[in-house]
N, C-alpha and C positions, 0 to 999 in steps of 0.2 A: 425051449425054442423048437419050434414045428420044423420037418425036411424044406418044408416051401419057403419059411425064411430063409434057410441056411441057402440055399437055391439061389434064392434071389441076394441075397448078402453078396455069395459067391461070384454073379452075373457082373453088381455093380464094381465088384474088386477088380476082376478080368477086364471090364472095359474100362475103368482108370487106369490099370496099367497098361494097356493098349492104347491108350491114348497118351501117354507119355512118354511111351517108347517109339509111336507116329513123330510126338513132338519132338523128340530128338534127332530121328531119323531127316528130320524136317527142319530142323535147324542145320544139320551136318548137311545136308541137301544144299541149302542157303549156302552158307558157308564156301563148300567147295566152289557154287554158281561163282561166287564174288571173288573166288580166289583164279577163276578160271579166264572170268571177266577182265581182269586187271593183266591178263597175260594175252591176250585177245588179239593184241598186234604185231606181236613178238613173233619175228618167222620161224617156221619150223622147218624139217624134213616131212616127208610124208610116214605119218604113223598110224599103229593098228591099235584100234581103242583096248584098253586096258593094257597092251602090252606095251605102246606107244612105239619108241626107236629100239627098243632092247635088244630087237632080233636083229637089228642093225651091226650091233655090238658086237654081239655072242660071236665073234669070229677072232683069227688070231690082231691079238697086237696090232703089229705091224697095220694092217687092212684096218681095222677101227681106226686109228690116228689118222689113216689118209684120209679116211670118211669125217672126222672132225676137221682135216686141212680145209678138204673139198667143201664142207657145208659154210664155211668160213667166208669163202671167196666168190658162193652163190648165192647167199643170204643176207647179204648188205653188214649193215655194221653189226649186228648182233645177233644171235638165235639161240634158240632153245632144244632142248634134245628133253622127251620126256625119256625118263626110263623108268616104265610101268605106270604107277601114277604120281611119278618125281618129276619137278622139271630142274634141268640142268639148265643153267642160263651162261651163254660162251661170252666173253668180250674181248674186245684185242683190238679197240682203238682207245689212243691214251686218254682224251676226252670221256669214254667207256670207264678207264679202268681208274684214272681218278678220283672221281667220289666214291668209289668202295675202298681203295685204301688209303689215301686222306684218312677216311674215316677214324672217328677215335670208340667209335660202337660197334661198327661190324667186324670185329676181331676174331668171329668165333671160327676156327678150322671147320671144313664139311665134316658130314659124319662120316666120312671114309676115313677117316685120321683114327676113330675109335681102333682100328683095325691096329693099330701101333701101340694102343694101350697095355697089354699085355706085359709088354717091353719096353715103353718107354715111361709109361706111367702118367701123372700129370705134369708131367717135367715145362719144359719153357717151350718146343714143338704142339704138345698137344693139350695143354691145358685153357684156360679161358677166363673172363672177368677178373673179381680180384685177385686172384690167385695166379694168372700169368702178369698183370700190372707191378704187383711186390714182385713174381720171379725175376721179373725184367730188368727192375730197376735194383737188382740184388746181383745180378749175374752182370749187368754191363762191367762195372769196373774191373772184372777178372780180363778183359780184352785192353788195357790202357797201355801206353807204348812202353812203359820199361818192362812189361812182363812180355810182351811181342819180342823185346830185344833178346829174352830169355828163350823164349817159344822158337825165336831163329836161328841156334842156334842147335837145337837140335833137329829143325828141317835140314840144316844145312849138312852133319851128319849123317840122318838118314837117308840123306840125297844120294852123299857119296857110296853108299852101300846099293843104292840103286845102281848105279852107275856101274858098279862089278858085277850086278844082277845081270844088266842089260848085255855082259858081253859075250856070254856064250850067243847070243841072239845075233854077232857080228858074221856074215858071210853067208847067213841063211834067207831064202829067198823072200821070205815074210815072214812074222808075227805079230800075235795081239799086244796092243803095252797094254789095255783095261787092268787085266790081271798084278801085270807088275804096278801100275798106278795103284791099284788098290791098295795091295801089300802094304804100299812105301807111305801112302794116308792112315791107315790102318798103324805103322809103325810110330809115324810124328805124331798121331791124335792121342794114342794110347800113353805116351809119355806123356804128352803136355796134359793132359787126363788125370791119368790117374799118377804119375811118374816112376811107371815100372814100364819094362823093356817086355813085348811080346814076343817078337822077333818075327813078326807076321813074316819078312824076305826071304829070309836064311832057313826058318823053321816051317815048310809049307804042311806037316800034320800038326799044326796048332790044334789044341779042341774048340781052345774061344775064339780063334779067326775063325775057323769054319761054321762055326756057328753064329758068328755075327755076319758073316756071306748066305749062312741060309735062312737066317732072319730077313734081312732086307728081300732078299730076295721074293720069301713067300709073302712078306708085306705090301711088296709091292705088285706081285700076282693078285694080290685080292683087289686092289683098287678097279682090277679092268673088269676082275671074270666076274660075273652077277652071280654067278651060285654058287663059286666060294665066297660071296660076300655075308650069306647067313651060315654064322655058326655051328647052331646044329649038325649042317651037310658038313658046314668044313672039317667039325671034331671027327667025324667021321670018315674022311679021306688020310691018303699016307701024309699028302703036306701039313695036315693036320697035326699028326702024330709029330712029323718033325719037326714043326712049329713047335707042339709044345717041349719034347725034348732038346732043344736049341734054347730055348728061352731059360728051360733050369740051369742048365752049362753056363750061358750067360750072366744067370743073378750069382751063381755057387759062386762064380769068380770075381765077380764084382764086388758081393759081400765080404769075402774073403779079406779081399785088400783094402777095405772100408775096416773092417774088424783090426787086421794089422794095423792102420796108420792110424786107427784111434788109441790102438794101445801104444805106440810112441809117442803121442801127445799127450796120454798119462802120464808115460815116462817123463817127459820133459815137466810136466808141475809137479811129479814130486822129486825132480832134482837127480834125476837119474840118468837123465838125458845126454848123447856126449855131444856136448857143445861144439868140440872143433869139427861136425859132418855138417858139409854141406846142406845150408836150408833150401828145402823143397819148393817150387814155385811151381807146381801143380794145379791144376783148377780145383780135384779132389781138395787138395791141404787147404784153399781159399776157403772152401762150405765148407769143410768142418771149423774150422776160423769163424766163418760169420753165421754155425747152427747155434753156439752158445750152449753145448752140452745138452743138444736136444732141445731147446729152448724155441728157437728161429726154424730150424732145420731138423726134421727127423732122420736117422741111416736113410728109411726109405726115400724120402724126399732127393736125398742125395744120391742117393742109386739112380732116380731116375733123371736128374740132371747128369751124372755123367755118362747114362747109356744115351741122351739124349745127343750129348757131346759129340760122342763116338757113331753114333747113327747117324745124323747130321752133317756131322763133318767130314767122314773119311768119304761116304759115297758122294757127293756134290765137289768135293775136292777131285776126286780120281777120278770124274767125267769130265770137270773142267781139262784135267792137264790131257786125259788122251784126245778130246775134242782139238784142243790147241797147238798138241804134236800134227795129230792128222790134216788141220790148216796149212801149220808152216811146210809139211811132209807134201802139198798142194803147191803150195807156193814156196819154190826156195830162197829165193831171190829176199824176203824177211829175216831170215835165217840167217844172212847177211848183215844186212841192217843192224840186228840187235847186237850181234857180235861184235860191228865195227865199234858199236855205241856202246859196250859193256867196254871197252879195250879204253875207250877214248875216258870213258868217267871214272871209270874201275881204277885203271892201272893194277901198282902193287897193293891197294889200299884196300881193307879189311870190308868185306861185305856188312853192311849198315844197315838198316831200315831207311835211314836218310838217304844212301846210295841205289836203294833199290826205289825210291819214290824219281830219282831222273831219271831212270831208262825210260824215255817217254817214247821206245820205238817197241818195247818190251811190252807195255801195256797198252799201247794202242795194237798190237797185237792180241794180244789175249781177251780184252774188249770186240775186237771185231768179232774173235770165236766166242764170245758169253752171246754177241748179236746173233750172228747167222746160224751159228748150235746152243742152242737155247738150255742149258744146262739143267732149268727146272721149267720144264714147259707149259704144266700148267699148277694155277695157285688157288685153290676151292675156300669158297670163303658160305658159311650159314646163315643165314636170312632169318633174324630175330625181331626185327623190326622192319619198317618199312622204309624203300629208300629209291628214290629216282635215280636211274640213268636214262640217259638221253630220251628224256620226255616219256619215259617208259617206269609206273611204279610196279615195283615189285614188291608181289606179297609175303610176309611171313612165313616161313615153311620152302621156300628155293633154296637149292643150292647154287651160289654163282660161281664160276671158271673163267679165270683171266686165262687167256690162251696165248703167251709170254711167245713159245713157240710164230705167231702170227703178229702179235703187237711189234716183235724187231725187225717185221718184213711188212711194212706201212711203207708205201711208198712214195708218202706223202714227205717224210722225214729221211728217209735211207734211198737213194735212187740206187736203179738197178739193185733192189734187196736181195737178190740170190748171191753176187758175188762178193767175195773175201776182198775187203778193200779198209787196210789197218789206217791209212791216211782219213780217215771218217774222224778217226779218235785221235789226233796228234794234239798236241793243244790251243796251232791258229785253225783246227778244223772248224766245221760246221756245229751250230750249237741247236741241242735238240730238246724238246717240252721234258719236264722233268717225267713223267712218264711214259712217256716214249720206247727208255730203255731202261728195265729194272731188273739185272742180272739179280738182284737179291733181296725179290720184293720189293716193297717199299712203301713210307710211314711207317705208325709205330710200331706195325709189326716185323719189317724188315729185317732180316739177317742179322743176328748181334755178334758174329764174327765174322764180320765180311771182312774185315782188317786183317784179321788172323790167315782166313781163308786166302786173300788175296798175294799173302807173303808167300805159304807156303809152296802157292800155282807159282808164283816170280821165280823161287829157288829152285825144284825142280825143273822147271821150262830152258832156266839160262844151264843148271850143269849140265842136263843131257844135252842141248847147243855146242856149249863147249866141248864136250866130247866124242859127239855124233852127229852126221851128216844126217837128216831125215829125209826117208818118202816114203811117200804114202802111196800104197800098193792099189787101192780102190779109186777111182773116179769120184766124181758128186754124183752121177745119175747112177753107181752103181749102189749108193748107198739106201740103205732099210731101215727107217727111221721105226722104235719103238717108244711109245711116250710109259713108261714107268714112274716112279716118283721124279725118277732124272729118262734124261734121251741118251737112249743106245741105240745102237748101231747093229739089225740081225745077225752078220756075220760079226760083229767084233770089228773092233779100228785096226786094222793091218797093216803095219810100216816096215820097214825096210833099213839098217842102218849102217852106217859105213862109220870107221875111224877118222877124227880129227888129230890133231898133235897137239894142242892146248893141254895141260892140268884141268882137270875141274876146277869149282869154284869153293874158294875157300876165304 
């Protein structure tokens, strides 16, 4: 074959594939137009092309979240936030956030949740389709009331250990409870978990508390900062490094006690077991129960349902109770309230789950603080399919953000929504659209220990009651809201506590 064929052979190859890579280019062209088009009325901020809102972001905390408030309340019922060429789609009217969780399809977590992979695994938090559908309906009955009866049983315990925590803290001008709230979730989740003692309280150089504090922690740094959101850069900064040595501490010891209580459930089939100890009612001891010797459930699989447990639970628990000190700490006059009505139901009579469902001054209390301190302020859901809200389709490829934060300050439902007003939640109050108010989510994705969660907030909130006087050393306008996976406060929730002459509660 002559150079002038090979030439021309050559010519015709180069321009088919230039012209397929055009076609492409040309269909991705299309593509994004229609994807752009379907977003066309959705408001936005003012943004800079290719970069969109990012540099909006790139600032601390604190200043982003206000910038998410702000755009909320000038942007009518919904908007969008590109960041780069992502669009974030906000919602926070119930009507908004209805048909996304309704939904029984759009269940998938945003891609920010991947960031908890490492750690959590595909546990019941961050996994998807079938695979979270079986976890769900495999994990609910670990939450049913005679195992709560058990679970209260050691909140109520490590209450009272709280309560000895809190008294050097007596006569001093201020401090944080975050901290002590943490510990004492960190203490009842770890039991009711795995059913060994950490002693987060008493032991503050724990390796696996502090490593489950700089876990969340760095997990939740990544959701804001855009450039620890790629890997690469992150592996390469110190959070990085701590990230990953925080996570080994955490599987060494998770494994660990997975490895031990499997090897007592040997014991126990081949007859060696001693029957008169105490049966474990553990969440751990439930999955290895329903893995079937690795059949249902792998170790791993199990690891990451109970670091899920533990991640889950203790930080959303310990925001709720300081959130709810720092209310009553606001308003003391509640304080009151719950106490006359703990005294009047209570009496001598042994703390119940039944007894803790009529303090109806206790929980219309702590409801008003899940309203106005929004514990999970915002809830990212991915865009797999296509789905209307308000006259608005959204395409494939969004991520949407319920902004829970802004949904319990409608004031269409909650008048005057700034203030702490527990009579909203009594039970002849006012009655509100079912999404409205979704302290824990809601549909089928919703919270599967809100039960659990809601005991533990009851039992801590009435011992420290009963034993201390609260305030709350900060204002409302002096507080710094930061939205992390939960709402904190920049300086920390600051109170103040004085002695009662009550017992705790027992």
């Amino acid at each position: 074959m002559s150079s002038a064929m090979l030439a021309i052979g050559g010519s015709w190859l180069t321009l088919i594939l230039s012209m397929c890579l055009m076609t492409i280019i040309l269909l991705l062209l299309v593509q994004r137009g229609k994807f752009l088009y379907a977003l066309r009325k959705v408001p936005y901020p003012p943004a800079i092309p290719i970069i969109g809102n990012a540099y909006q972001l790139c600032c601390n905390p604190e200043e982003s979240f206000k910038r998410m408030i702000k755009w909320g309340r000038e942007l009518g019922d919904m908007y969008l936030v590109w960041v780069g060429m992502r669009p974030f789609i906000f919602l926070y009217k119930a009507e908004a956030v209805q048909p996304l969780l309704s939904s029984s399809i759009h269940i998938d977590k945003s891609l920010e949740y991947g960031y908890l992979q490492p750690w959590l695994g595909e546990g019941l938090l961050t996994s998807s389709g079938e695979k979270w559908h079986f976890r769900r309906k495999l994990m609910t009955p670990t939450f049913h009331s005679n195992l709560l009866e058990v679970y209260l049983k050691t909140a109520i315990a490590e209450g009272e250990i709280l309560i000895s925590c809190l008294r050097k803290e007596v006569g001093k001008p201020l401090f944080d409870i975050v901290p002590y709230a943490k510990r004492a979730a960190l203490d009842i989740i770890c039991h009711s978990s795995m059913g060994c003692n950490i002693n987060a309280q008493t032991n503050l150089e724990n390796e696996y508390v502090q490593a489950v504090n700089m876990l969340a922690s760095i997990s939740q740094r990544r959701f804001l900062n855009i450039w620890m959101s790629f890997d690469p850069i992150f592996k390469l900064t110190s959070w990085g490094k701590r990230h990953d040595h925080s996570l080994r501490v955490i599987h060494t010891f998770v494994n660990k006690i997975i490895m031990e209580r499997k090897a007592e459930w040997n014991e126990k089939k081949n007859g060696n077991f001693n029957e008169s100890a105490p049966k474990r009612q553990a969440l751990l001891d439930l999955l290895l129960e329903m893995s079937q010797d690795g059949k249902v459930l792998t170790d791993e699989d199990i690891r990451d349902e109970v670091n899920t447990f533990m991640f889950a639970g203790h930080d959303t628990t310990a925001t709720s109770v300081s959130w709810i000190l720092y209310a009553l700490g606001r308003h003391p006059q509640y304080q009151e309230k719950i106490l006359e009505q703990y005294n009047e139901v209570v009496g001598t009579k042994e703390l119940t789950l039944g007894v803790l469902s009529k303090l109806t001054w206790l929980e219309a209390c702590i409801k008003e603080s899940w309203r106005v301190y929004t514990v999970t302020p915002l809830i990212g859901r991915q865009i797999y399919r296509p789905i209307s809200i308000l006259g608005h389709e959204i395409p494939i490829g969004s991520t949407v953000i319920v902004n829970t934060f802004l949904l319990h300050r409608d004031p269409r439902y909650f008048s005057d929504p700034e203030t702490y007003r527990p009579e909203r939640f009594l039970p002849d109050g006012p009655k509100y659209p079912s999404y409205a108010f979704i302290p824990f989510s809601a549909g089928s994705r919703n919270c599967v220990g809100w039960k659990y969660a809601t005991m533990i907030v009851k039992v801590l909130i009435l011992n420290i009651l009963k034993n201390f006087r609260i305030e709350s050393v900060d204002t409302e306008d002096q507080l710094r809201f930061i939205c992390e996976l939960v709402l904190c406060n920049a300086n920390g929730l600051r109170l103040k506590i004085t002695p009662r002459t009550q017992a705790t509660v027992t």
